[in-house]
N, C-alpha and C positions, 0 to 999 in steps of 0.2 A: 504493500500500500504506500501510495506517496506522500510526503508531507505536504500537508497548503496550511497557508497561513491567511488572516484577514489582514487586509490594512484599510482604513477609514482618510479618506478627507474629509474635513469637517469647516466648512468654511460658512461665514452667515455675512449679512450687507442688509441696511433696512429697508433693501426690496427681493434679496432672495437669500432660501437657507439650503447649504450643500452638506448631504449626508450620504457621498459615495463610496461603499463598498466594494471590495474586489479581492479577488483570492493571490493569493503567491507563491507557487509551487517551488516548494526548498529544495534539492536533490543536487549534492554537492558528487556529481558521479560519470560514469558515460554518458547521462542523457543532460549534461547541463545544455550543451546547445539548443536541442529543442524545448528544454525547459525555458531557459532562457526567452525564445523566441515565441512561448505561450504568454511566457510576462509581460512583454513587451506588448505583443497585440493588444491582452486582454487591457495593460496601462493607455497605452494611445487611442482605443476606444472610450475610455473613460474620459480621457482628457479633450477628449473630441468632442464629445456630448456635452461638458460642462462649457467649453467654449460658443459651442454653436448657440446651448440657452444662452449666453452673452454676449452675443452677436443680437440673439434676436430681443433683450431688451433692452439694446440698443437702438432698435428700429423700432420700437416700441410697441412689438405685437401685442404683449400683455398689458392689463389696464391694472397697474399696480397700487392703485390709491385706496385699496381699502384691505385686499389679500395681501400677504406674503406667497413668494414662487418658491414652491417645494421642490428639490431639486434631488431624485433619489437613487440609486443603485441596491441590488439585493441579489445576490447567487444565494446557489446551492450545488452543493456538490454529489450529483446524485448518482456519478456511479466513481469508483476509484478502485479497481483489480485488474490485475495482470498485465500492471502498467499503459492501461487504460483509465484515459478517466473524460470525464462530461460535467459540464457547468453551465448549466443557463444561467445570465444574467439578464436582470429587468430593468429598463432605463425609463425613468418616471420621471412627468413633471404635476404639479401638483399644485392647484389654483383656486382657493373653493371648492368649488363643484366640478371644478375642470380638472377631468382626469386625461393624461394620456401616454400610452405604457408601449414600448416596442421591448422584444425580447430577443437577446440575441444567444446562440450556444458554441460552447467553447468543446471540441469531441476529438480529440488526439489517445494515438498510439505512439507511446511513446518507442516501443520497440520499434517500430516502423517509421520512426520519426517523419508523421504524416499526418494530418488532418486527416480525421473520419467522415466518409461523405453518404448520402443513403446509399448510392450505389455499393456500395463496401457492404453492406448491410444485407444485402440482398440478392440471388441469383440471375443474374445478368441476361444470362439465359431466357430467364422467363418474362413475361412482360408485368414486371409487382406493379407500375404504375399505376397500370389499369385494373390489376385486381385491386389495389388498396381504393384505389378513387370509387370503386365501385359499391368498398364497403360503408363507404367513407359517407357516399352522398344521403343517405336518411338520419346520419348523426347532423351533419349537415342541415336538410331539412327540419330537424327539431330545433337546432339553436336560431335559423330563422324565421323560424314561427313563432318562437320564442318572443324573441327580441325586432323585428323586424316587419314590415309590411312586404318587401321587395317578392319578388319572384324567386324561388329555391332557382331554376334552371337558366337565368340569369345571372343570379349571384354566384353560383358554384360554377367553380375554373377546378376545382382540384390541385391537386398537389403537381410538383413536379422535382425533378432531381434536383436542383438547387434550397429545397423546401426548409427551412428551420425546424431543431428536435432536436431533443438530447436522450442521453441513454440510462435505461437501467437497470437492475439484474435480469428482468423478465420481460420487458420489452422499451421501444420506443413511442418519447412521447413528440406527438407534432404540434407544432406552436405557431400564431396566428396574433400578428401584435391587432392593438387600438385599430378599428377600421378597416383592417384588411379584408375583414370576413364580407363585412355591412357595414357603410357608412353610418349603422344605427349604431353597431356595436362597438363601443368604446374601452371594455374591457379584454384582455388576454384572452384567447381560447385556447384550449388543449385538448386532442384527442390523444387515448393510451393504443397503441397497436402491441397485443400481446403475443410475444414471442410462441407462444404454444397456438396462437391463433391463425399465424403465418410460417406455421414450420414447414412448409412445402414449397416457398419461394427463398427462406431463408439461404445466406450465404454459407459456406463452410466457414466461412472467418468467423461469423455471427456464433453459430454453432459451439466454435471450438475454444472462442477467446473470451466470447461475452456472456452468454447465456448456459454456459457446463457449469 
C-alpha cells in the first residue's frame, strides 16, 4: 500500500474562502518519478482552479456583496493495492445557493508507470461501450425524470473512452460533474459499474491486478 499524505491551502480575503485539499503520495523508491509526476499534476490542477476563481472575480462574474465564494477541494482515496491506486477529486465553488462541482480522477499504475484509462479496464475486443451505454441509459432515464423536464433520448450521449471514474475493489464508478448530465442538474452524479456485473467484457489487467 502507498503512503498519501493531505496537504491543505487555506487561504481567506473578504470576498473568498480557500479550503483546498489534495493528497501526496510519499514513496521514497523506484516509482519516485511517477510519483512525483502524480504530485505535480494533481498540484497544478489545484492551482489552476484557485487561479481561474481569481480570474473570474476579477471580471466580476460573482455578485459578492452579501455571500462569501467558497472555494473547495475534497479527495478520496478509494482504491490503493498492488501499487494501484485512484483518487477522485471535487473542485467546488460555493455561493449561497450557488452550487457548482466538477470532479476530476486521479487512476495510475504505478508499476506501469501509466495512467489508467477505461480502455485498460476492459476487453478491447468487445465493444463495452455499447454494452455499458446500454445499461447505462434507464439509470439515466430515472435521474432525469428525477431532476429534469428534458427528453431522456436527447439528453443521453452516453459514455465514451475518455469518460471520468475512479476505481474500486469491486468495481468502477463513472462521474458526471455540475450540468453535464442536464443543465437542470447541478449536482455530481455517479453511476457504480460492478465488477461481477461486467465480468465478461472485463480486461485481464482488471481481473488480475484490481478486482482478485
Amino acid at each position: 500500500m502507498l503512503s498519501i499524505d493531505k496537504n491543505v491551502i487555506d487561504e481567506s480575503t473578504s470576498l473568498v474562502k480557500c479550503n483546498l485539499s489534495y493528497p501526496i503520495i510519499n514513496e521514497e523508491s523506484v516509482y519516485s518519478n511517477i510519483t512525483n509526476l502524480i504530485n505535480n499534476v494533481i498540484y497544478e490542477d489545484i492551482i489552476t482552479f484557485k487561479d481561474v476563481v481569481s480570474d473570474e472575480l476579477n471580471i466580476n462574474i460573482f455578485n459578492l456583496t452579501e455571500n462569501i465564494l467558497h472555494v473547495i477541494t475534497e479527495y478520496r482515496v478509494t482504491l490503493n493495492k498492488n501499487n494501484i491506486i485512484s483518487i477522485p477529486i471535487e473542485f467546488s465553488q460555493l455561493l449561497g445557493l450557488y452550487d457548482i462541482t466538477y470532479i476530476n480522477c486521479y487512476n495510475y499504475d504505478l508499476d506501469r508507470s501509466k495512467m489508467i484509462k477505461l480502455a485498460d479496464l476492459f476487453n478491447v475486443d468487445k465493444d463495452y461501450i455499447k454494452i455499458i451505454n446500454d445499461k447505462l441509459y434507464r439509470k439515466f432515464q430515472y435521474i432525469i425524470k428525477r431532476y429534469s423536464s428534458e427528453d431522456i433520448d436527447k439528453s443521453f450521449q452516453g459514455i465514451c473512452n475518455e469518460q471520468t471514474f475512479y476505481i474500486e475493489k469491486d468495481g468502477i464508478i463513472l462521474c458526471f460533474s455540475s450540468y453535464e448530465i442536464s443543465k437542470s442538474i447541478s449536482h455530481v452524479v455517479e453511476f457504480k459499474l460492478l465488477f461481477s456485473e461486467y465480468e465478461e467484457i472485463l480486461s485481464e489487467y482488471t481481473i488480475n491486478n484490481i478486482w482478485s
